[in-house]
VOFIVO-857358 format. One record per residue (C-alpha): residue number from 1; residue in three letters; chain; x, y, z. Coordinates in pm, 1 decimal. Each point is the difference from the previous one (the first is absolute). Last residue first. Layout:
<zadrens>
{pos:NUM code:ALA unit:A u:X v:Y w:Z}
...
</zadrens>
This chain:
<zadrens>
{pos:223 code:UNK unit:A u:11688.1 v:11524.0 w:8735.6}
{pos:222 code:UNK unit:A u:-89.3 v:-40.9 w:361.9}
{pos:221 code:UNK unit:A u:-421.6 v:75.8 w:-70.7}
{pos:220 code:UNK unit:A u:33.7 v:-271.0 w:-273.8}
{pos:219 code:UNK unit:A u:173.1 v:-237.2 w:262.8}
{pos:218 code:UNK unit:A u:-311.2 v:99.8 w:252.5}
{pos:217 code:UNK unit:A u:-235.9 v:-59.7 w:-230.1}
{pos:216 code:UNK unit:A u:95.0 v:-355.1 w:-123.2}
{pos:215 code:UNK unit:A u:34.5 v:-80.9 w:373.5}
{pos:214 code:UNK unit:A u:-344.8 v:103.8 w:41.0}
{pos:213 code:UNK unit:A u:-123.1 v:-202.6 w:-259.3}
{pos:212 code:UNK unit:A u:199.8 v:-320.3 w:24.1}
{pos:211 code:UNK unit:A u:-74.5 v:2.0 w:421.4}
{pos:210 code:UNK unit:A u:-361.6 v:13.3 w:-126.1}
{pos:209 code:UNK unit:A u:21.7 v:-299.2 w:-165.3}
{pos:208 code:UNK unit:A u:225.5 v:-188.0 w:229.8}
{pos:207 code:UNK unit:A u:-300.5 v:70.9 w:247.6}
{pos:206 code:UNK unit:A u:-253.5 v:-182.2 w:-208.1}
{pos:205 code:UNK unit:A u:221.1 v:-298.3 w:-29.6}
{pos:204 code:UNK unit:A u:38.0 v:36.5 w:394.5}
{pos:203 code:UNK unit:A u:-385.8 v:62.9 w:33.9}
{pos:202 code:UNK unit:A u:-2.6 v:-341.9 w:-200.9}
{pos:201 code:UNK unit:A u:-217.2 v:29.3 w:-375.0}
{pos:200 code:UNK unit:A u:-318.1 v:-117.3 w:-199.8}
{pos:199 code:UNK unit:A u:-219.9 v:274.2 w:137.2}
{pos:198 code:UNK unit:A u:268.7 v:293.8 w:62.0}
{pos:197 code:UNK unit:A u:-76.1 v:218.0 w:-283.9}
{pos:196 code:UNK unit:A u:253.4 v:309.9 w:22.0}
{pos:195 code:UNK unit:A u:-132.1 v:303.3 w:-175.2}
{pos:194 code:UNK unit:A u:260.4 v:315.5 w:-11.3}
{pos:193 code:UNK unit:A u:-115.4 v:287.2 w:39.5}
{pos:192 code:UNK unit:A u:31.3 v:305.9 w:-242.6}
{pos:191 code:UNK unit:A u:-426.4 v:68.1 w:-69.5}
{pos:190 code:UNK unit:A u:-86.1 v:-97.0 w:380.8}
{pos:189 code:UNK unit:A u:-142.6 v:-292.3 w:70.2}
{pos:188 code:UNK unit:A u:-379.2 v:-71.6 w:-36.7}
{pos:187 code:UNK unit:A u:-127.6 v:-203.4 w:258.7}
{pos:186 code:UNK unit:A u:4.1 v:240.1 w:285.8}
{pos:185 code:UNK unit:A u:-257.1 v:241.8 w:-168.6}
{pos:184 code:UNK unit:A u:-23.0 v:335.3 w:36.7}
{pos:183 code:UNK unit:A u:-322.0 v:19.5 w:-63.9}
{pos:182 code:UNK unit:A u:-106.4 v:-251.4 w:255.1}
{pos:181 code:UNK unit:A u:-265.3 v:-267.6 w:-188.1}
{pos:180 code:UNK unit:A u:342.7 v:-236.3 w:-96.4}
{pos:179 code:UNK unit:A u:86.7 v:25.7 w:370.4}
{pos:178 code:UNK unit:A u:-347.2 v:-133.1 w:55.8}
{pos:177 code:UNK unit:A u:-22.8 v:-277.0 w:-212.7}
{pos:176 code:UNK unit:A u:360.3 v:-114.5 w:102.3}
{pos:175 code:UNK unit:A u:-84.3 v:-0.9 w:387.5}
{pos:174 code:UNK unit:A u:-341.9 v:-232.6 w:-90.2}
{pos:173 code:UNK unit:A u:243.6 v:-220.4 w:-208.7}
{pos:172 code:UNK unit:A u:219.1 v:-56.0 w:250.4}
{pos:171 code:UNK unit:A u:-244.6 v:-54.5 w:303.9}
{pos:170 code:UNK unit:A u:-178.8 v:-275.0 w:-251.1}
{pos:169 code:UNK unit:A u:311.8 v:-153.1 w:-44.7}
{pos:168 code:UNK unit:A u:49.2 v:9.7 w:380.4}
{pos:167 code:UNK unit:A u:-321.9 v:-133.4 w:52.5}
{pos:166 code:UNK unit:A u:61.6 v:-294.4 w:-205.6}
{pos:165 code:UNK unit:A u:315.6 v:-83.8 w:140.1}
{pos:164 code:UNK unit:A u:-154.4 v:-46.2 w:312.3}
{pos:163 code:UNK unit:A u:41.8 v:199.5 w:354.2}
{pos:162 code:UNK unit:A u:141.8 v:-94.9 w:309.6}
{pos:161 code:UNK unit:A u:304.3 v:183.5 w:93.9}
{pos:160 code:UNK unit:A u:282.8 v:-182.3 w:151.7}
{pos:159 code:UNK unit:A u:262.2 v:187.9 w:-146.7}
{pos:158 code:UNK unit:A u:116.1 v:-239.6 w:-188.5}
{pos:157 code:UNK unit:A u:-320.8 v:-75.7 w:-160.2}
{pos:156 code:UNK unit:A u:-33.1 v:389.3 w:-19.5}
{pos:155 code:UNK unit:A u:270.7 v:-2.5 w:-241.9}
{pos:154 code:UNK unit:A u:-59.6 v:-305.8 w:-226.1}
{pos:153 code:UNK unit:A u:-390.4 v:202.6 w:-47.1}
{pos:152 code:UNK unit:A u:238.2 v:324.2 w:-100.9}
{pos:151 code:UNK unit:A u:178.0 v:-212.9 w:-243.6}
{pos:150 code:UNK unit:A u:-280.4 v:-180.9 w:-156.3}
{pos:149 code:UNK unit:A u:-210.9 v:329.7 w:-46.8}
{pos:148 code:UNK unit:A u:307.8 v:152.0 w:-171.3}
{pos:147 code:UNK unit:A u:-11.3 v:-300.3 w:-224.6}
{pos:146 code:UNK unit:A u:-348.6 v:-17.9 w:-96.8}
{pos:145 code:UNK unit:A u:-23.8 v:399.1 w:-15.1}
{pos:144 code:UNK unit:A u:280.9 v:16.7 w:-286.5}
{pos:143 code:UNK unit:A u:322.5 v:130.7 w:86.5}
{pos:142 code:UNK unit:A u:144.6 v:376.4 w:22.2}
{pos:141 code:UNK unit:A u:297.1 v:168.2 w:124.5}
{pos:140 code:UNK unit:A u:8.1 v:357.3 w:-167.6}
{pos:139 code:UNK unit:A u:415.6 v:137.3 w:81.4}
{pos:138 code:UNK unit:A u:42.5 v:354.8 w:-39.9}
{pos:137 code:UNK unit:A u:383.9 v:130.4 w:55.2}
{pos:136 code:UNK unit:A u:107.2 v:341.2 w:11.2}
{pos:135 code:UNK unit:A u:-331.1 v:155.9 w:183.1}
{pos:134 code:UNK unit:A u:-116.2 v:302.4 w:-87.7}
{pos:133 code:UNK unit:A u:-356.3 v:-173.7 w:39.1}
{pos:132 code:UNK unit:A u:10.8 v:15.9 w:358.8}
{pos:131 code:UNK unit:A u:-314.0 v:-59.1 w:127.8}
{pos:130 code:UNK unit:A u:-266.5 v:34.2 w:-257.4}
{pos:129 code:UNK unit:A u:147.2 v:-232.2 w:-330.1}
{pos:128 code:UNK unit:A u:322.9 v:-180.1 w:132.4}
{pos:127 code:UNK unit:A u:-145.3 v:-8.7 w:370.9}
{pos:126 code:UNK unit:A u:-327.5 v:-114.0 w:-177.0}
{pos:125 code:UNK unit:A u:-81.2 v:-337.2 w:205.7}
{pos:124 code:UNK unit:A u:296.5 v:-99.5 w:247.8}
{pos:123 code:UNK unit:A u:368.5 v:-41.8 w:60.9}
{pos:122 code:UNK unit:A u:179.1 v:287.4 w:15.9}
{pos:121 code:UNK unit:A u:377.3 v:-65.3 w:11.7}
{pos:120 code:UNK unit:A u:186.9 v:296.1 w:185.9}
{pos:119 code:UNK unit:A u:356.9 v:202.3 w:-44.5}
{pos:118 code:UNK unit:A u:288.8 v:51.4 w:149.6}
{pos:117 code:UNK unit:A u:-145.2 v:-78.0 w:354.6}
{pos:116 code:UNK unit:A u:70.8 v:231.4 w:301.7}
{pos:115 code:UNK unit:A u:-41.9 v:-216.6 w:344.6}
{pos:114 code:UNK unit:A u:-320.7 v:-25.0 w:197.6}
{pos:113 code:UNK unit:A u:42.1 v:-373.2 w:68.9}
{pos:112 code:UNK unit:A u:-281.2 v:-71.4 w:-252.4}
{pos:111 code:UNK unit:A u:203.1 v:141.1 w:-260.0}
{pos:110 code:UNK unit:A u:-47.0 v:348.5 w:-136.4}
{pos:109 code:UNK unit:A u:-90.4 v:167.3 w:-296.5}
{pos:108 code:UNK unit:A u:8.4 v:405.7 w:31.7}
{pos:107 code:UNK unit:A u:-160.6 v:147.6 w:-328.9}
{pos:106 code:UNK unit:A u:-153.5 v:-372.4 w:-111.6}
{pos:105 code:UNK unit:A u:-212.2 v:10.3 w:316.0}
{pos:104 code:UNK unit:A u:-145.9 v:335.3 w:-108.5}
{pos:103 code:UNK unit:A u:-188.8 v:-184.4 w:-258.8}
{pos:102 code:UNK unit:A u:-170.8 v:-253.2 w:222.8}
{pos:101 code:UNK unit:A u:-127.7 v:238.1 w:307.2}
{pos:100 code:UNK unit:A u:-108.5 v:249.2 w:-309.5}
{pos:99 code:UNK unit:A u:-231.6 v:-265.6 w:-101.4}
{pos:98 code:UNK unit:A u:-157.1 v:-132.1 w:297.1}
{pos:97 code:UNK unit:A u:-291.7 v:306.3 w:23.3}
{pos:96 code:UNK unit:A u:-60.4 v:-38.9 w:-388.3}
{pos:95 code:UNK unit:A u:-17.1 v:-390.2 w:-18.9}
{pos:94 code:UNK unit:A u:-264.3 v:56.3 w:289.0}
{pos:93 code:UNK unit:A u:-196.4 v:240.3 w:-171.8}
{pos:92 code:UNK unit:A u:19.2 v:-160.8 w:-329.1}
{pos:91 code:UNK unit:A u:-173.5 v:-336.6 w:195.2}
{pos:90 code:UNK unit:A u:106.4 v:-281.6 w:-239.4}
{pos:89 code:UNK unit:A u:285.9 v:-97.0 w:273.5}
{pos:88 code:UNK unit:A u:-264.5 v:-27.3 w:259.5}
{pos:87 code:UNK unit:A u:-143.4 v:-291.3 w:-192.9}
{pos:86 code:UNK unit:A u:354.8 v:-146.4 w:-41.1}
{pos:85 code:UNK unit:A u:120.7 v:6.4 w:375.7}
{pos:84 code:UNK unit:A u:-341.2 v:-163.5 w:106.8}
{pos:83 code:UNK unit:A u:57.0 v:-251.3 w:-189.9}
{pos:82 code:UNK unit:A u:379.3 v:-96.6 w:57.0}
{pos:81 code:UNK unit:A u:-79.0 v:106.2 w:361.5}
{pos:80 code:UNK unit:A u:-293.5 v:-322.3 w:12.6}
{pos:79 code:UNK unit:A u:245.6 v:-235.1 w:-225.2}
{pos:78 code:UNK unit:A u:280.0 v:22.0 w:287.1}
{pos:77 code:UNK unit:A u:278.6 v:243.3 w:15.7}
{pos:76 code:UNK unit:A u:-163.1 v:254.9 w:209.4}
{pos:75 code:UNK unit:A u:-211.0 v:-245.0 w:165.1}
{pos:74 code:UNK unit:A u:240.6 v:-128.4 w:288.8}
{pos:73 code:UNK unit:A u:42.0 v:392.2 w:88.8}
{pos:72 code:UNK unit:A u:360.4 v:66.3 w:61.8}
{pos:71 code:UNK unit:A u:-21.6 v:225.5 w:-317.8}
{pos:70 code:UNK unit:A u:-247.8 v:232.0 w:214.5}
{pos:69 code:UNK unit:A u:328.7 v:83.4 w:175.2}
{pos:68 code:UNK unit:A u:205.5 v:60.2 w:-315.8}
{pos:67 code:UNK unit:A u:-260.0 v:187.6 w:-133.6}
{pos:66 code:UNK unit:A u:-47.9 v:219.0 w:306.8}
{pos:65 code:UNK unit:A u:376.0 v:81.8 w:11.5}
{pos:64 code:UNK unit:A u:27.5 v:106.5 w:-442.5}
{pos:63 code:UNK unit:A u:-288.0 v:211.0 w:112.8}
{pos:62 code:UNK unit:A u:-385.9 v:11.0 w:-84.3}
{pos:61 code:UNK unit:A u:-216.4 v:309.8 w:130.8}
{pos:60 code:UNK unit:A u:-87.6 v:54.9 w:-407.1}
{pos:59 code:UNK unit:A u:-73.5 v:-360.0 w:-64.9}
{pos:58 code:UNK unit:A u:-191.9 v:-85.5 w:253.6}
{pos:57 code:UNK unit:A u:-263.9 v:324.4 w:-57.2}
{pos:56 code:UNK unit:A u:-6.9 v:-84.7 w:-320.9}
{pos:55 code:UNK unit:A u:-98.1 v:-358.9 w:69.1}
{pos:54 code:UNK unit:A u:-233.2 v:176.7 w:261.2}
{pos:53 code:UNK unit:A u:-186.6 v:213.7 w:-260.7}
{pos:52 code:UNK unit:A u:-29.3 v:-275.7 w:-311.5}
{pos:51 code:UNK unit:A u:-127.5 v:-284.7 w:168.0}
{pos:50 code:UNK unit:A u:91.4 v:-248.4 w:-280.2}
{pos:49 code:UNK unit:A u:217.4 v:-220.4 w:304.9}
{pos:48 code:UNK unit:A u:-305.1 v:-77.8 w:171.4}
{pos:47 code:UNK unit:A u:38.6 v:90.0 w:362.0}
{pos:46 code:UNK unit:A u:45.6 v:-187.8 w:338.9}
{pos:45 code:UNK unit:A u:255.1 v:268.1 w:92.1}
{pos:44 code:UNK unit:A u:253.2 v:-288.6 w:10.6}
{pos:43 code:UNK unit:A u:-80.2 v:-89.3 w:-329.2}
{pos:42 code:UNK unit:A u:-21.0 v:371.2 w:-120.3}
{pos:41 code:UNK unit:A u:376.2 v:57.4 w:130.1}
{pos:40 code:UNK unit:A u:96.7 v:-324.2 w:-151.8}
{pos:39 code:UNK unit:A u:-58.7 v:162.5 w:-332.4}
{pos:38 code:UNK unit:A u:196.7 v:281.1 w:68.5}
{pos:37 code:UNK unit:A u:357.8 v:-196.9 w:75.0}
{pos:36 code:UNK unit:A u:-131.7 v:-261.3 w:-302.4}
{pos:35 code:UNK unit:A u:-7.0 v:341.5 w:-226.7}
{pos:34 code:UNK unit:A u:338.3 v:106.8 w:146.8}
{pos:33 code:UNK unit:A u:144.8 v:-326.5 w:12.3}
{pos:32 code:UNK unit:A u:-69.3 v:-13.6 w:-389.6}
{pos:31 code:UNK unit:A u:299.4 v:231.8 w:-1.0}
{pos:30 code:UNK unit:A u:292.9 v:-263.8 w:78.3}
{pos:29 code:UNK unit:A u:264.2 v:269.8 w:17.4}
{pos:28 code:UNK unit:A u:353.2 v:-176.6 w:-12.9}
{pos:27 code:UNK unit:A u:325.5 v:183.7 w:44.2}
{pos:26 code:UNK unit:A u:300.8 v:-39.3 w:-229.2}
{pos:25 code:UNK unit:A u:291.6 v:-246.2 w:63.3}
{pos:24 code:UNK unit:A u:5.6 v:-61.6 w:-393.3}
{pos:23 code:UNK unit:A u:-25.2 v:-406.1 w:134.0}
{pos:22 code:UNK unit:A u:-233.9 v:54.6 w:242.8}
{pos:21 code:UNK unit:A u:-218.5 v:250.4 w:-159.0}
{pos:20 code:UNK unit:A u:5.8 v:-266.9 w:-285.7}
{pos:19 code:UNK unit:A u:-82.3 v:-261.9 w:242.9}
{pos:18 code:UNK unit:A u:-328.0 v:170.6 w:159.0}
{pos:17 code:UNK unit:A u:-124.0 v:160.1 w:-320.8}
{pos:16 code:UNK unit:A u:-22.9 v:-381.1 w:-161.4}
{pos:15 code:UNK unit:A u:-175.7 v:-164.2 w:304.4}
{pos:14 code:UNK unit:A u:-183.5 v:321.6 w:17.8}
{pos:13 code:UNK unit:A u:-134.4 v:2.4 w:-369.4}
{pos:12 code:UNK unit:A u:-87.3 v:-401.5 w:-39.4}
{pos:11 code:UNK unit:A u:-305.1 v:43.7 w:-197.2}
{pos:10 code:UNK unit:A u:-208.2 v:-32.4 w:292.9}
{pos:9 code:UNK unit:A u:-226.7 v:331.8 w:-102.4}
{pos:8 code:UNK unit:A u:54.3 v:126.0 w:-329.9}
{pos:7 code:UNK unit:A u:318.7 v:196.6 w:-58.9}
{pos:6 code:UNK unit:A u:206.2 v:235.4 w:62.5}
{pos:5 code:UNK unit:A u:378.2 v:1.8 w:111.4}
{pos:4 code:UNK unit:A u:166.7 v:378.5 w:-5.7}
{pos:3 code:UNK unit:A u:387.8 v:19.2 w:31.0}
{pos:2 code:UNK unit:A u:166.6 v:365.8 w:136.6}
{pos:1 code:UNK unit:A u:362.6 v:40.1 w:-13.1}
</zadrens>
């Protein structure tokens, strides 16, 4: 089985793609760590992110092994990879070169532990639409920028990252003007998924949503 999650950024996609791949027991492939995994590269480099020619160049030498070492980086989860992870993401040569890596995930899903998975939960920005848009189940978590904006600033509070509400907004709505620009554009879900609008709601009342739909499909598949 193969579950797509996209959505704007923060709208609570890999808190949601991490419990239902825990509770279907399917793998979990977090795909904006490919674009943060890249992005760091031109931070380290002392680059800007928009250089076209080395962010292609990162993203064509990347492996799942690099990523998860330049995922140790204390940026790559911090406001600076979230940046630098969405510029390079708007780079058609580097969406091209990280493609394939993505889709042929799906064809031999496997757990962290290197164990054969059943099936995979792609959480990220067109998996339903570019990656893998054979997929059974499309979920499109969205909220509006004010509250994705508070969620990611509660976040890095925790985190101890210092940063103000009112950049992240601003870092929110900077990420959704450009995905908007991309042609294939992350904030428009794909024509058979199913919208899920998490502003006013729990992740666990957003997760007994999406439990209802794929449980739904898997008693219609049974019948």
């Amino acid at each position: 089985m193969i579950i797509t999650i996209d959505g704007p950024a923060s709208a609570g996609k890999g808190t949601l793609a991490g419990k239902l791949a825990q509770e279907y027991k399917l793998a979990y492939f977090d795909t904006g760590m490919v674009y943060r995994a890249v992005g760091i590269e031109t931070l380290l480099a002392g680059i800007p992110a928009d250089n076209t020619d080395m962010a292609e160049k990162f993203a064509k030498e990347l492996t799942f092994q690099k990523m998860m070492e330049l995922s140790k980086n204390p940026s790559f989860r911090g406001p600076e990879g979230g940046k630098r992870a969405s510029v390079v993401s708007a780079i058609p040569a580097v969406r091209a070169a990280l493609l394939k890596m993505q889709q042929d995930f799906c064809k031999n899903p496997t757990f962290a532990n290197g164990n054969k998975a059943q099936g995979v939960v792609y959480d990220g920005r067109d998996t339903g639409t570019v990656v893998c848009p054979q997929a059974e189940i499309k979920l499109f978590v969205t909220a509006t920028a004010e509250a994705r904006a508070q969620r990611r600033y509660k976040e890095y509070c925790e985190k101890g990252i210092k940063t103000s509400y009112e950049e992240v907004l601003n870092d929110i709505n900077q990420r959704d003007k450009r995905d908007s620009e991309r042609s294939t554009s992350p904030l428009k879900p794909a024509p058979d998924a199913i919208i899920l609008d998490t502003t006013h709601l729990s992740i666990e009342e957003v997760f007994e949503k999406a439990k209802e739909i794929i449980d739904s499909h898997q008693k219609n598949l049974a019948i």
